[in-house]
N, C-alpha and C positions, 0 to 999 in steps of 0.2 A: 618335931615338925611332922605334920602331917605327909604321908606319901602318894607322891602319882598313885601308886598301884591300890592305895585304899580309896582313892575317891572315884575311881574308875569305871566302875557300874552306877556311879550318879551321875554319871556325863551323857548317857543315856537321857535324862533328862533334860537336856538341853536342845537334843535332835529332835525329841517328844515335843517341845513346845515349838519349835520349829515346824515339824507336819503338820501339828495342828493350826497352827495359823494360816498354814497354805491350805489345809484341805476344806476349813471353814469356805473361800470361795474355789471349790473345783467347778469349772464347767461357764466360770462368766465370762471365759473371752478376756481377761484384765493382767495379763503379765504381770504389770508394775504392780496391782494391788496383792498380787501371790508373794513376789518376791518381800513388798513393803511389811506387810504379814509373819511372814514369815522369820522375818528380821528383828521386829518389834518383840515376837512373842519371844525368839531366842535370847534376845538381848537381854528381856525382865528373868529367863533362869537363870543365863550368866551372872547376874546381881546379885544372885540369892546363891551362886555358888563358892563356899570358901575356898577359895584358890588364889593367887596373885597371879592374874593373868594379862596376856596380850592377844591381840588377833593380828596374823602377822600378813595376813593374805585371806581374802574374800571374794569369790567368784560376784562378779555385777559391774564394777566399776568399768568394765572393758564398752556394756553393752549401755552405760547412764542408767542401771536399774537401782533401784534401792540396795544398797549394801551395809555392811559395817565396814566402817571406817580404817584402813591402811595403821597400823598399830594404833589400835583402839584398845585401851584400858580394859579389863573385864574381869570380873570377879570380888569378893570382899576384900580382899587384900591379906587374909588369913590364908594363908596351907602354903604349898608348894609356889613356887616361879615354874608356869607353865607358856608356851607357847600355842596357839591354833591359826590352822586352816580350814576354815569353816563355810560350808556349801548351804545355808539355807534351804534352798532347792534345787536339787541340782535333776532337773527337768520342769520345769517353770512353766515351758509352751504347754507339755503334757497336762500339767493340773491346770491350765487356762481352757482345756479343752477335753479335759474330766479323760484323759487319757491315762494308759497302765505308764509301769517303770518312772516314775518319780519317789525320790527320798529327799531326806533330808540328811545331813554327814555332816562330821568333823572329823581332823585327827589332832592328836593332842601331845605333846612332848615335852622336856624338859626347853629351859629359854635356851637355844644355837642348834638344835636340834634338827630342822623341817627346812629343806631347803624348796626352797617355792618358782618354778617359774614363771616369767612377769606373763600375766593375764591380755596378752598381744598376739593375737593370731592362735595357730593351733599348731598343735607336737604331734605324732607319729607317737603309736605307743600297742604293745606288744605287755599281752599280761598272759600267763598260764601256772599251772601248776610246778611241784618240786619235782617233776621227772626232765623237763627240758634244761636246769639248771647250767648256767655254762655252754649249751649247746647252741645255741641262737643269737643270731649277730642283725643289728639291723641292716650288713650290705646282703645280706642272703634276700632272696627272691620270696615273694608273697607262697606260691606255689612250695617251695625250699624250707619256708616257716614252717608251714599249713603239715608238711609231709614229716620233715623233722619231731612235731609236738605228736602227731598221730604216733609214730614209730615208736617216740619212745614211753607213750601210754599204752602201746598195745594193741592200736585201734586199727579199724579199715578206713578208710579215705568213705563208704558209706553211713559208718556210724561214728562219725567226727561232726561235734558240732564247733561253729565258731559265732560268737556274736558281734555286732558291730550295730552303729550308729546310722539310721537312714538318712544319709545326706545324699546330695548333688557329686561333692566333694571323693565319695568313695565308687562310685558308680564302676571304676575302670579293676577297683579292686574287689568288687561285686562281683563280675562280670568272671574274672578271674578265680574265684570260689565256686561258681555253678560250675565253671567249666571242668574244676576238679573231682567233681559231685558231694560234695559235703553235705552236713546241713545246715542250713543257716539261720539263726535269731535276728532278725533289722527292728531295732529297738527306737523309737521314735525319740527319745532321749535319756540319760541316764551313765556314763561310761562307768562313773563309778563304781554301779552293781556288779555292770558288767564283768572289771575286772574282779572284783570278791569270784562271784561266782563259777569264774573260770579256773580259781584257786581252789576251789571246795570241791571235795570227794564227794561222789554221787549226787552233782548238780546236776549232770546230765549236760555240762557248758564245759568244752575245751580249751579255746583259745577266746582272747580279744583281740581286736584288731582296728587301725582306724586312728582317724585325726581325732582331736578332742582339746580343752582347753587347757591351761598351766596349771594353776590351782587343784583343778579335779586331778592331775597328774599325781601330785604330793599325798592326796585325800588315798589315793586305790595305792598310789606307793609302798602306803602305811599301813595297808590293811591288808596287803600281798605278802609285805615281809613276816607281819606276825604268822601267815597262816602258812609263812615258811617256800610262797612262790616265788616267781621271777618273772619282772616285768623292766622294760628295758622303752627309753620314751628320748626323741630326739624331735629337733626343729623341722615341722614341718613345713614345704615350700611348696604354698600356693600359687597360681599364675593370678588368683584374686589378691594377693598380697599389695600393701603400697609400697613404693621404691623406698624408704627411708627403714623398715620394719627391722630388715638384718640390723642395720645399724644401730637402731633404739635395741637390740636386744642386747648387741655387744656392748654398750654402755654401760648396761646394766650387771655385768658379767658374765652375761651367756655366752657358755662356749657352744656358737652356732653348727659345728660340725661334730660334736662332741654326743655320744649313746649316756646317758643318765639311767641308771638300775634303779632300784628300790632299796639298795644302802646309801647310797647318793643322796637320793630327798628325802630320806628318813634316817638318818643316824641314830646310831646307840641301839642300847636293848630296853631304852623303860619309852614303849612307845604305848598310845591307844587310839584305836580306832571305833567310833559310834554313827548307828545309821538308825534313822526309823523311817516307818516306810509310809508315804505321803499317797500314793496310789498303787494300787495292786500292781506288782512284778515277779520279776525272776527272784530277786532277792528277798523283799520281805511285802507282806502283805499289807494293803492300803488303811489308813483309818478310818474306824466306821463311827458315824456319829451316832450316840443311842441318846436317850431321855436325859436331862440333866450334865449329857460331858460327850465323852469316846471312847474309844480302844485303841490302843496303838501297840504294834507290833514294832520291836527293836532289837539289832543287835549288837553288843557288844563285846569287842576283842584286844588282848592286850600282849605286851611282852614284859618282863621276859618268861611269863610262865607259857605264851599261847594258849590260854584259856579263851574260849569263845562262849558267851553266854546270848543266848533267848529268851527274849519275855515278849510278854502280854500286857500291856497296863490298864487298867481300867479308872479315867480320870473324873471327879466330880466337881464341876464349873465350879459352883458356887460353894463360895469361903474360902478356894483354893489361892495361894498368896501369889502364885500368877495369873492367874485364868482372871479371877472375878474382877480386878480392874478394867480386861476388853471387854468383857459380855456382859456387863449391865443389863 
């Protein structure tokens, strides 16, 4: 039988055909057509992937956007029994408005692996590197996090950076961060990078911080624990929340008071995590369309070795057994 860990650099191509469906329309104003795209194209490399898979959770459904479908089949049915949570785009608004910080992600695991939180509202979620390990609680104070992650990198509270999500939402934890003097990334969408990159040495990105959705929780989960950080993600409680919202979570089995780490929603050691980069970011660089195809920048990381690999691809439309069916 074929192994997770051998097909692991070809899942890359699946995020590949995912940016490039989104980046094909950057900049039309059309959400639904980026996400619709996005989906189609990922879906035709899923088909051509020999794996036995499922998709067990896909960021969309929460917003009526085009998604893949809540255990949707995927794969030939050859290789391994794998599981995915799969981001299409995970910055959707960005490439509707040819904006930086969109990719395209999955993560990928053995089937019971990936625990998913239901795509309802937003979590509170804490990612950094393997020095705060253990140290960070989420009853501790924003200012308590922020001082803690510096201390034990070494840093001054001037050359601390922290990134986060420009919302409405975060403004009071904004507000809280100037006041510290950090410095700060407000990323118009993306958390998933954001958490990589607060895990990676000499990204120049300390901490993440900030509400964000369920699914993308599982997706930076997965790609925190290969690179060996700690990220730590609980229920977030909105005053924009509906009254019914605790309740639908508890049904579901969330434990609504309950800190979930990144052993939590990613179990075991044969995990993968794959991104390619749909618009230029912190993470990876955007695809550029040239003559005849693209480029796509991707990366891929896995366990139990934590190998993390970078590429470049250079894709050519025509004759290719995904591409040449959309681009007629």
């Amino acid at each position: 039988m074929v192994s997770l860990r051998s097909i692991a650099p070809s899942l890359t191509r699946i995020t590949i055909a995912g940016a490039i469906g989104a980046a094909l329309h950057i900049g039309q104003g059309d959400c639904d057509l980026v996400d619709a795209k996005a989906v189609q194209f990922s879906r035709a490399a899923l088909a051509q992937t020999d794996i036995d898979g499922e998709v067990i959770s896909c960021e969309g459904p929460k917003d009526h956007a085009p998604s893949f479908e809540c255990r949707e089949k995927v794969g030939t049915g050859r290789g391994p029994k794998v599981e995915f949570v799969v981001d299409p785009v995970d910055g959707t608004t960005a490439v509707s408005k040819g904006r930086k910080d969109a990719i395209s992600a999955l993560a990928c695991a053995p089937a019971g692996c990936l625990q998913v939180l239901p795509d309802d509202g937003y979590y509170f979620k804490i990612a950094t590197d393997y020095h705060s390990i253990g140290k960070l609680s989420m009853d501790m104070s924003i200012e308590e996090i922020v001082r803690t992650v510096a201390r034990e990198k070494g840093l001054t509270l001037p050359t601390f950076t922290v990134i986060l999500l420009e919302r409405e939402r975060h403004n009071e934890i904004l507000a809280k961060l100037r006041k510290l003097g950090v410095r700060i990334l407000l990323i118009p969408d993306g958390d998933i990078a954001g958490a990589v990159v607060s895990c990676q040495p000499n990204s120049g990105v300390d901490l993440l911080i900030g509400a964000g959705a369920g699914p993308e929780a599982t997706i930076a989960a997965t790609a925190v624990k290969i690179l060996g950080g700690t990220m730590l993600v609980k229920v977030w409680h909105d005053q924009k929340d509906d009254s019914e919202r605790i309740e639908r979570l508890k049904k579901t089995g969330v434990d609504v008071d309950k800190t979930y780490n990144q052993d939590e929603l990613a179990k075991g050691k044969e995990l993968v995590f794959a991104a390619s980069g749909v618009t230029k970011g912190e993470l990876l660089d955007g695809v550029r369309i040239i003559p005849e195809g693209a480029v796509v920048c991707s990366i891929c990381m896995r366990l139990p070795s934590g190998t993390t690999e970078k590429s470049e691809t250079t894709l050519r439309f025509k004759g290719h057994p995904v591409y040449k069916q959309f681009l007629q």
